[in-house]
KOLTORDREN-211093 format. One line per 10 residues: for each residue z, y, x of N, C-alpha, C, O. Coordinates in steps of 0.2 Angstrom, whole numbers, padded with zeros to 4 digits. Example, Ala and Ser with C-alpha at 12.3 -4.5 7.8 and 13.67 -1.06 7.14 Angstrom:
0039:-0028:0066:0039:-0022:0062:0039:-0016:0066:0042:-0017:0071 ~ 0035:-0011:0064:0036:-0005:0068:0039:0000:0064:0040:0006:0067
END
This chain:
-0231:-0020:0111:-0233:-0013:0109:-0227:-0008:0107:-0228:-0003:0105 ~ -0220:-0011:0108:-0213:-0009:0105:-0212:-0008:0100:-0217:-0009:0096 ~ -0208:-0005:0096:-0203:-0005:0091:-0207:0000:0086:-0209:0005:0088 ~ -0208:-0003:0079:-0210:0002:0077:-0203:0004:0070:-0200:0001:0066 ~ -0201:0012:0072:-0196:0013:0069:-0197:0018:0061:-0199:0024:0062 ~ -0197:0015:0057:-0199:0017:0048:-0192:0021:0044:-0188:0018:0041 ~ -0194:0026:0045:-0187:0031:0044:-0190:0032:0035:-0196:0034:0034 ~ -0184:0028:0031:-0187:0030:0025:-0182:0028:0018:-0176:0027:0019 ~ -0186:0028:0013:-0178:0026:0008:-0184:0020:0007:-0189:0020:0009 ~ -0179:0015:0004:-0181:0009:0000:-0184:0009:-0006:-0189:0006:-0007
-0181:0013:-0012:-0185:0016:-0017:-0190:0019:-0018:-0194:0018:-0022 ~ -0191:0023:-0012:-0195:0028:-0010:-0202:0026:-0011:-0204:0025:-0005 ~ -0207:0026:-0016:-0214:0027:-0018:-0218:0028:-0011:-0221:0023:-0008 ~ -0218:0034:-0009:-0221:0034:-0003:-0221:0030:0003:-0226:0027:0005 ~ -0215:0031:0005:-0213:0024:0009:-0214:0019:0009:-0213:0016:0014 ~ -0215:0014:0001:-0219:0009:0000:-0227:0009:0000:-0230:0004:-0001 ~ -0230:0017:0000:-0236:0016:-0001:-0239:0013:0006:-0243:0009:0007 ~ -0233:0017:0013:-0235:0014:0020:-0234:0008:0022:-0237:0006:0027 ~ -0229:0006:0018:-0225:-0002:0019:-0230:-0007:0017:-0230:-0012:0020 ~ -0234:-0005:0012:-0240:-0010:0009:-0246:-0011:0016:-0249:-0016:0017
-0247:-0003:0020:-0252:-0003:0025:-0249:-0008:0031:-0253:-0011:0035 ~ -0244:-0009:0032:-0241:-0011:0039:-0241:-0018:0035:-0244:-0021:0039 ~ -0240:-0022:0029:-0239:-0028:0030:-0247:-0030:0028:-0249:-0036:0028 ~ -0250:-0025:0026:-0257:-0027:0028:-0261:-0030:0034:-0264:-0035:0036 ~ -0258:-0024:0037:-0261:-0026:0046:-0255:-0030:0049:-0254:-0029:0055 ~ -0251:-0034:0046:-0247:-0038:0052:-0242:-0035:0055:-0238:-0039:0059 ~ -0241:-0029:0053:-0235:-0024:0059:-0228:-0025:0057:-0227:-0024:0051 ~ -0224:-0027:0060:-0218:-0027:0057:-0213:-0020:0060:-0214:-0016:0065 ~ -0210:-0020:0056:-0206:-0013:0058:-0198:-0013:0057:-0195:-0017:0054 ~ -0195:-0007:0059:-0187:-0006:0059:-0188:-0001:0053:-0191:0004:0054
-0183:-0004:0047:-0181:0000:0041:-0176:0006:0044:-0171:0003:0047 ~ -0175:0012:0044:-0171:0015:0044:-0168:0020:0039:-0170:0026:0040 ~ -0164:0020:0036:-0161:0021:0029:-0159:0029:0031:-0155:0031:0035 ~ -0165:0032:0026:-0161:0039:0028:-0155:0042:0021:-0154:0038:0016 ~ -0152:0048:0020:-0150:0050:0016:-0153:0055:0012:-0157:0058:0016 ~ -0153:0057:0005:-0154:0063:0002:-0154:0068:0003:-0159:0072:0001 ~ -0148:0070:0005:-0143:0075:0008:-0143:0076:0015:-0143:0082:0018 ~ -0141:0071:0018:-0140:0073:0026:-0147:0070:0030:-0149:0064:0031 ~ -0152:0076:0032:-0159:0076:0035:-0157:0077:0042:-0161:0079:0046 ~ -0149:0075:0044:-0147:0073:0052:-0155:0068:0056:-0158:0070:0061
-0155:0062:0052:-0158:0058:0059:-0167:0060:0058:-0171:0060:0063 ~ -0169:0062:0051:-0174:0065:0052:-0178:0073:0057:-0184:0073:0059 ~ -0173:0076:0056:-0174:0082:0059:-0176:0078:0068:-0181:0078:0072 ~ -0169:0076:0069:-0169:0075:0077:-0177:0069:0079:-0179:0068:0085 ~ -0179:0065:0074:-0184:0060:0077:-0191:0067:0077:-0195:0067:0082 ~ -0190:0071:0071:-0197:0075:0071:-0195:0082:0073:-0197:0086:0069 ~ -0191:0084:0080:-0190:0089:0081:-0190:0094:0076:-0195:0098:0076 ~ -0185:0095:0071:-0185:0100:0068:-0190:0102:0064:-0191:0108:0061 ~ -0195:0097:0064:-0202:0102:0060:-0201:0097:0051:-0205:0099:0047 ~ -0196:0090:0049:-0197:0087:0044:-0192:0085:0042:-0187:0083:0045
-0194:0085:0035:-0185:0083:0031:-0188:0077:0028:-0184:0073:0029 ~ -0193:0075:0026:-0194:0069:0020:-0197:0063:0022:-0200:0064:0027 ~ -0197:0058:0019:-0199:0051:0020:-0206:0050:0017:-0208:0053:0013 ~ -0208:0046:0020:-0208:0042:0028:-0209:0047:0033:-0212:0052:0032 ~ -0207:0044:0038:-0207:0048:0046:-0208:0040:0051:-0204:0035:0050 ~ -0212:0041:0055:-0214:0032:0057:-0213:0036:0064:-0215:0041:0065 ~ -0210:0032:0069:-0209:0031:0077:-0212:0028:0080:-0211:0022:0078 ~ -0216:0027:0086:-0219:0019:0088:-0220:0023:0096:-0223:0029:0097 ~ -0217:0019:0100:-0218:0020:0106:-0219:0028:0108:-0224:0030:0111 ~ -0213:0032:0106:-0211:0038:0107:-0217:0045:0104:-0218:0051:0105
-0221:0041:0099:-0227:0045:0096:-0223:0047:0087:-0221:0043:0084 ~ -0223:0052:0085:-0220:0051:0080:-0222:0055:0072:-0221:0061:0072 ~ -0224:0053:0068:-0230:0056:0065:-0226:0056:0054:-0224:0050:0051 ~ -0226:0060:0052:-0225:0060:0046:-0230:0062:0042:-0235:0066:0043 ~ -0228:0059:0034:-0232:0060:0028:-0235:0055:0029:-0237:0052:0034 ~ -0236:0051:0022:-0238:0046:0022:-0244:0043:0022:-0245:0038:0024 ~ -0250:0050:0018:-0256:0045:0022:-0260:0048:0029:-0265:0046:0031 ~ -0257:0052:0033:-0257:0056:0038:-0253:0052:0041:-0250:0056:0045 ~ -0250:0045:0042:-0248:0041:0046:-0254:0035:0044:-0259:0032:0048 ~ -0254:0033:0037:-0260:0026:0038:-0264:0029:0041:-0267:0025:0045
-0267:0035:0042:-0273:0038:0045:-0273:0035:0052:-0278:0031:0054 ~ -0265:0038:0055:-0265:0038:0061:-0263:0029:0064:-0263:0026:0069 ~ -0262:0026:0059:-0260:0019:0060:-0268:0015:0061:-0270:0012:0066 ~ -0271:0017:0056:-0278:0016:0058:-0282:0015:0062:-0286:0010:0062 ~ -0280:0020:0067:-0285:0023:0072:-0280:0016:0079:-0281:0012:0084 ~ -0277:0017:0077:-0273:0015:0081:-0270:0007:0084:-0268:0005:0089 ~ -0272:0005:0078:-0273:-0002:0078:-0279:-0005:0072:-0276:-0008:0067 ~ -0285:-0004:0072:-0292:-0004:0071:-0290:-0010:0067:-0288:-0008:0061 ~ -0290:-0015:0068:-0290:-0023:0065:-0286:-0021:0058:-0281:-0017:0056 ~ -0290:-0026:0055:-0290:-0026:0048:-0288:-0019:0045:-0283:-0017:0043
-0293:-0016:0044:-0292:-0007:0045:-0291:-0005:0036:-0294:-0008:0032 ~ -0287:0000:0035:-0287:0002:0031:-0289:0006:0024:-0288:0006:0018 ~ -0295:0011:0030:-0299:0013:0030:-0306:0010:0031:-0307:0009:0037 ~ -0311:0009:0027:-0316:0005:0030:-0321:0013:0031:-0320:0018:0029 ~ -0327:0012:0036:-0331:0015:0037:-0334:0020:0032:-0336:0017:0026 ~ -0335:0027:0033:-0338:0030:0028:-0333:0031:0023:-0336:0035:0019 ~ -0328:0030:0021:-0323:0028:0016:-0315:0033:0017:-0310:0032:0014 ~ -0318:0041:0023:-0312:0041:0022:-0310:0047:0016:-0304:0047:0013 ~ -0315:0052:0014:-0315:0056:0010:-0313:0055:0003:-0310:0058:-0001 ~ -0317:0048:0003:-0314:0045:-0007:-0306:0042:-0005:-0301:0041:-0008
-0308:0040:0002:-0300:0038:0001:-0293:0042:0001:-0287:0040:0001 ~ -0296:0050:0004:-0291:0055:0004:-0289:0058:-0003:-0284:0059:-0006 ~ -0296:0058:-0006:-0298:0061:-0014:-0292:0056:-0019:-0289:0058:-0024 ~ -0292:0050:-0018:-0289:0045:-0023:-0282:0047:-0020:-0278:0049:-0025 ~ -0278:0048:-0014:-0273:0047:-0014:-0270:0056:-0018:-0266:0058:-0022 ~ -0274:0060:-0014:-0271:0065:-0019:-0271:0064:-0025:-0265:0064:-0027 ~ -0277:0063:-0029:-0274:0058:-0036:-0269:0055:-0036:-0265:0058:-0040 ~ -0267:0049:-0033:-0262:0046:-0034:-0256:0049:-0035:-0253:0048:-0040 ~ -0256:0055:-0029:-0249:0058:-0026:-0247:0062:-0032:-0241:0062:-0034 ~ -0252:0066:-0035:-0250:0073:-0037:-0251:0073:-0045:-0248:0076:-0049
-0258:0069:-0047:-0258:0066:-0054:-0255:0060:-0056:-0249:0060:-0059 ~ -0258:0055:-0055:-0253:0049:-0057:-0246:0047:-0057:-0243:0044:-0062 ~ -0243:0049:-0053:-0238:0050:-0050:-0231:0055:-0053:-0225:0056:-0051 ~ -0235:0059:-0059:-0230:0064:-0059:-0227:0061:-0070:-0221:0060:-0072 ~ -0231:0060:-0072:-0230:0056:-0079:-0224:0051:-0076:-0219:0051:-0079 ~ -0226:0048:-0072:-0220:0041:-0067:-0212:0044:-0067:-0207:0043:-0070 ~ -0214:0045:-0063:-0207:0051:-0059:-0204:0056:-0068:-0199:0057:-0069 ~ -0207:0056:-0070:-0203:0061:-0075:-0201:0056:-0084:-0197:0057:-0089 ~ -0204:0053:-0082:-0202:0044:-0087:-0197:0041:-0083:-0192:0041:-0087 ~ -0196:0039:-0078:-0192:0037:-0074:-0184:0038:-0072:-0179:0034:-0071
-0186:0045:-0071:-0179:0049:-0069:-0174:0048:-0069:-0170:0046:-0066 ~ -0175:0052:-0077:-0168:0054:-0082:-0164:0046:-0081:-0159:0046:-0079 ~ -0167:0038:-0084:-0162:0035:-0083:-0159:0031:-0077:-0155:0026:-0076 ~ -0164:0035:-0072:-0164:0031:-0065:-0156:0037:-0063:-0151:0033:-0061 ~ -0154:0043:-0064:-0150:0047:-0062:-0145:0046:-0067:-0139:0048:-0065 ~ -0145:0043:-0073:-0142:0043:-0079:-0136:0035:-0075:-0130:0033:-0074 ~ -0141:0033:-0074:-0137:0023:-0069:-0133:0024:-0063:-0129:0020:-0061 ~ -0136:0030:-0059:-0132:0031:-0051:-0126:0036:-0054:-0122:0038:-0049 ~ -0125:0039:-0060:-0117:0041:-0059:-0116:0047:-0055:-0111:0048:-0052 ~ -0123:0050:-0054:-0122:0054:-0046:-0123:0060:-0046:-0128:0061:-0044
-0117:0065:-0048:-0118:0074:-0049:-0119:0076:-0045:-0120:0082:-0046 ~ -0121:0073:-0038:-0124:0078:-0032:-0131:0075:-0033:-0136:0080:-0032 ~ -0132:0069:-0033:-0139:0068:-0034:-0144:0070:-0038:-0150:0071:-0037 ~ -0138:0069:-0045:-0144:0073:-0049:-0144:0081:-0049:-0148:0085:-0052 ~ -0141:0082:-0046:-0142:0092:-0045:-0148:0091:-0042:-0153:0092:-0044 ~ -0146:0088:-0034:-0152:0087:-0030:-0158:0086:-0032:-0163:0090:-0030 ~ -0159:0081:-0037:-0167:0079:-0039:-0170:0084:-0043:-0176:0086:-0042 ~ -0163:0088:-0049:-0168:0093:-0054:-0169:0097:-0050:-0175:0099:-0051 ~ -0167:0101:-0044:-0170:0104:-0041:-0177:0104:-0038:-0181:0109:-0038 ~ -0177:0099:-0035:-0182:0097:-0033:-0189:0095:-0038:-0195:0095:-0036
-0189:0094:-0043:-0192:0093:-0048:-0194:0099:-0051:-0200:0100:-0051 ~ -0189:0102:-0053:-0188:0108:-0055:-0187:0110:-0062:-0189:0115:-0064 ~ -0184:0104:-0066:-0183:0103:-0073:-0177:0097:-0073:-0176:0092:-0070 ~ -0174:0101:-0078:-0168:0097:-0079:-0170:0088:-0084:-0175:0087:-0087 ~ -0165:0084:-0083:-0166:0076:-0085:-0168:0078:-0093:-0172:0077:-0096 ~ -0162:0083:-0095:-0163:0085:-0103:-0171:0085:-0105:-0174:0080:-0108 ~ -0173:0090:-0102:-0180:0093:-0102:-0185:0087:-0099:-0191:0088:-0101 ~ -0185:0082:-0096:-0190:0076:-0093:-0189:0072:-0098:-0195:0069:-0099 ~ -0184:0070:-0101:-0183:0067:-0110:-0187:0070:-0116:-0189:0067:-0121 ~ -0187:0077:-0115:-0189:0080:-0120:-0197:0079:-0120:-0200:0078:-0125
-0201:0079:-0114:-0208:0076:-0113:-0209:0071:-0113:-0215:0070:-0112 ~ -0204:0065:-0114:-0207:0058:-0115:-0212:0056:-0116:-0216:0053:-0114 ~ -0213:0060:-0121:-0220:0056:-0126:-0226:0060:-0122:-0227:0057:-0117 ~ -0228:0064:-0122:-0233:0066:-0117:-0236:0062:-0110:-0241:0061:-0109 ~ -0230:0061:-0107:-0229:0057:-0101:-0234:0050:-0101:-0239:0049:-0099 ~ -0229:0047:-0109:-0231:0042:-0108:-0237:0040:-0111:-0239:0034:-0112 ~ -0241:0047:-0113:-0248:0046:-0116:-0251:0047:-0109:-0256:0043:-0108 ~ -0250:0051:-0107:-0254:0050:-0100:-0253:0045:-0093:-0256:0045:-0088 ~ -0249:0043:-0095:-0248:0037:-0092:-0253:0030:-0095:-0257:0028:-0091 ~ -0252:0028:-0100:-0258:0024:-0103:-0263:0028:-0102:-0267:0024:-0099
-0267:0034:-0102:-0272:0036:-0101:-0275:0032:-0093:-0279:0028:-0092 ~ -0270:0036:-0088:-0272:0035:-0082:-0272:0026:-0084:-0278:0024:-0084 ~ -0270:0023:-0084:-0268:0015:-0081:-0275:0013:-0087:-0277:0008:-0086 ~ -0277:0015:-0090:-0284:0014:-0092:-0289:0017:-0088:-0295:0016:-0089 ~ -0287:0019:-0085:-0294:0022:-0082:-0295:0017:-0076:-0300:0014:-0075 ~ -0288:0015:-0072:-0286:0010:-0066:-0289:0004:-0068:-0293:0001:-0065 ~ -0287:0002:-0075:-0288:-0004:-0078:-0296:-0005:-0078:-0298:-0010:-0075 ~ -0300:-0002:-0080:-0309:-0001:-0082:-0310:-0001:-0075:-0314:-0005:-0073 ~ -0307:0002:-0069:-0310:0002:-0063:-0310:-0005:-0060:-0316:-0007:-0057 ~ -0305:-0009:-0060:-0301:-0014:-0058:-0305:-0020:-0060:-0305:-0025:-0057
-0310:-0019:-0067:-0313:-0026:-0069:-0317:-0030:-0065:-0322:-0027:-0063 ~ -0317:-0034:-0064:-0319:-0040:-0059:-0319:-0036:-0053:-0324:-0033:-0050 ~ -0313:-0036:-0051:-0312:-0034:-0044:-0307:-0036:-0042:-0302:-0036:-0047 ~ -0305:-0038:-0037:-0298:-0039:-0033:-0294:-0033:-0030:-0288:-0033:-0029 ~ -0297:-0029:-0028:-0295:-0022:-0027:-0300:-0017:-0028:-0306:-0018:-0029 ~ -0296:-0010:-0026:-0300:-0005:-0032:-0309:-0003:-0030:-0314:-0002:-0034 ~ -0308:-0003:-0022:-0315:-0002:-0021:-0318:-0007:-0019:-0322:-0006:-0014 ~ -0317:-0014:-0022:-0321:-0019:-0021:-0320:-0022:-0016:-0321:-0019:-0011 ~ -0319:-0027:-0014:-0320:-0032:-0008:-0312:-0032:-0004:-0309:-0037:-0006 ~ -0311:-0030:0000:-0303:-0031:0001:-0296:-0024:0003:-0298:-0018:0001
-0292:-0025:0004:-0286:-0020:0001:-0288:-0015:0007:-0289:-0016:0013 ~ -0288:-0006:0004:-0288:-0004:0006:-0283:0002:0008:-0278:-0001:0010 ~ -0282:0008:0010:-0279:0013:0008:-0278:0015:0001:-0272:0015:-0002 ~ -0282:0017:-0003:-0285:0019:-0009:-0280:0013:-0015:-0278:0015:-0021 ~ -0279:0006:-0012:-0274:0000:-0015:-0267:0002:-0013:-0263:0001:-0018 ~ -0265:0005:-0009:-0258:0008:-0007:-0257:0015:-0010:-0253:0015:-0014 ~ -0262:0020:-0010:-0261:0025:-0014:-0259:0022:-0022:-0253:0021:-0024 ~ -0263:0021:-0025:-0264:0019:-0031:-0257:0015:-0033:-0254:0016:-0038 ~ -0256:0010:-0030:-0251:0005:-0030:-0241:0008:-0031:-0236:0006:-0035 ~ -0242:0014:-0025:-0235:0017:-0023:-0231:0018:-0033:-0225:0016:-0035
-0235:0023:-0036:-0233:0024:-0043:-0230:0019:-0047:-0225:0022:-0050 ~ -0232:0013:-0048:-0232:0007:-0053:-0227:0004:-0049:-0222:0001:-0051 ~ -0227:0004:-0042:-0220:0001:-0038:-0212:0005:-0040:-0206:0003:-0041 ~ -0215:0013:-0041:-0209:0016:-0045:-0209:0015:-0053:-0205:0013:-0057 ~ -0213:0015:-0053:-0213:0012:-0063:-0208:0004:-0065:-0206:0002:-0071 ~ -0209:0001:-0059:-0207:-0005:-0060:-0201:-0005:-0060:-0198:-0009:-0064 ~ -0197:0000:-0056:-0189:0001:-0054:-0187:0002:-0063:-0181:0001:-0064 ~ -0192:0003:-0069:-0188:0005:-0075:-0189:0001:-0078:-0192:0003:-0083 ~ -0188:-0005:-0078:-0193:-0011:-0083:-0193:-0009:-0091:-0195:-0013:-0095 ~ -0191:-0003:-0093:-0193:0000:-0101:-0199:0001:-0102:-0204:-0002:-0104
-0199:0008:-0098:-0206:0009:-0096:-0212:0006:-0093:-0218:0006:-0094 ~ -0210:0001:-0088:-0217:-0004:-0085:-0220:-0007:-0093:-0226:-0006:-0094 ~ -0217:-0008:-0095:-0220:-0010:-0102:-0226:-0007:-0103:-0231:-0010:-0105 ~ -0226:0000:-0103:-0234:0003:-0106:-0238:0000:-0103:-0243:0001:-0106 ~ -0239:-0003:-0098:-0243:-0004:-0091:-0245:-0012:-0094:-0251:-0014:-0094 ~ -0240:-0016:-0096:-0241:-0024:-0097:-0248:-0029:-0099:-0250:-0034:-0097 ~ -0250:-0023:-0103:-0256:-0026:-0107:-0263:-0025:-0105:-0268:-0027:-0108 ~ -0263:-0020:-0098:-0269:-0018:-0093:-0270:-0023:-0090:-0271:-0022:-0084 ~ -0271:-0029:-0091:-0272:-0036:-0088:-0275:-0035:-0081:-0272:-0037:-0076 ~ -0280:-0032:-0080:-0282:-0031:-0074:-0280:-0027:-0068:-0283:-0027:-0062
-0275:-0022:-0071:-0271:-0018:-0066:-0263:-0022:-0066:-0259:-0021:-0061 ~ -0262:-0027:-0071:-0258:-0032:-0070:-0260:-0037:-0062:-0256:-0038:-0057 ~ -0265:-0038:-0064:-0268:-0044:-0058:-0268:-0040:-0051:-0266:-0043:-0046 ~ -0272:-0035:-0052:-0273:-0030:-0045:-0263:-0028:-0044:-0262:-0029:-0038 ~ -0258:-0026:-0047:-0252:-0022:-0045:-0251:-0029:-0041:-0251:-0029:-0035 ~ -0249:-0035:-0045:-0247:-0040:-0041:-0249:-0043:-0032:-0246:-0044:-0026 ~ -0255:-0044:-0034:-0259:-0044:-0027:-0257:-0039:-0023:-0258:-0041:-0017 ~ -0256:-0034:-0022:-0255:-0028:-0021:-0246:-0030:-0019:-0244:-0031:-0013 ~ -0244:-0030:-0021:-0236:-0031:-0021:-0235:-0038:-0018:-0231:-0038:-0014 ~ -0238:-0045:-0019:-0237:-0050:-0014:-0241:-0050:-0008:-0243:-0055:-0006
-0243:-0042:-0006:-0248:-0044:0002:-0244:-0048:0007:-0238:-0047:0007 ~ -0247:-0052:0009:-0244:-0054:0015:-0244:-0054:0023:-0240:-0057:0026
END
């Protein structure tokens, strides 16, 4: 079926949230390491219409945004689907969740000492920019963050009770959604700590993180 080529960072949330989808269904792929700054090899794979990761290639088809490719992966290679029947609405609804709420308490807990360890004054212009709040000002909300962050990861946790993944029965899109966050939380192991004592989203992140 040829090459599938995964333009993406390695840290990158997102691009693990696809990376979780593809070794679900068996797919292996070519990592290709973009930069921050230079949106050279992205521009030319997605004709000029995308700067951000992931951007996936497969047999000169070429499709970005993260779950607007599992979509397309889906369809695409049926077998062990991602999406189960009927299930695509809750599972677009959760990932917006994931992306836009769960996700931002993360990212702003994170940050500051992820940009504080890279030494990197063009990076970190870049990031506050893109955030839109200085590392100062994402310290200064700590505590808020990380109330809401226990908030959510108690909500995951009560969902999670005698279940092996979220919407029962086996790993879906909605596992990769959910999952991408705590894979960036984990980059900080300070912060993973709020998370440690959710025993059940403990058991679910891991499963989730040794798919094979």
């Amino acid at each position: 079926m040829g090459d599938i080529n995964l333009y993406q960072y390695t840290i990158s949330p997102f691009s693990e949230k696809l990376r979780r989808v593809l070794v679900h269904k068996g797919l292996k792929w070519n990592p290709i390491e973009c930069h921050y700054e230079d949106k050279t090899n992205l521009l030319e794979v997605t004709g000029g219409k995308w700067t951000r990761v992931p951007v996936l290639e497969w047999n000169g088809e070429v499709v970005w945004n993260s779950a607007d490719i599992i979509k397309w992966i889906d369809r695409k290679v049926p077998a062990r689907r991602a999406i189960p029947e009927g299930m695509l609405g809750l599972c677009e609804v959760i990932d917006q969740w994931a992306d836009n709420t769960l996700f931002t308490p993360i990212l702003l807990l994170v940050i500051p000492d992820f940009l504080a360890a890279a030494g990197d004054a063009k990076l970190t212009a870049n990031r506050e920019k893109l955030i839109g709040m200085s590392a100062a000002q994402m310290r200064a909300g700590a505590a808020a963050y990380h109330e809401q962050l226990v908030l959510y990861a108690r909500m995951i946790d009560t969902q999670l009770q005698g279940k092996d993944f979220f919407l029962g029965g086996g790993f879906t899109m909605a596992d990769a959604s959910l999952y991408h966050p705590f894979f960036f939380l984990a980059l900080d192991s300070r912060n993973f700590e709020a998370v440690r004592d959710f025993k059940n989203l403990m058991r679910w992140y891991e499963r989730v993180r040794d798919l094979k």
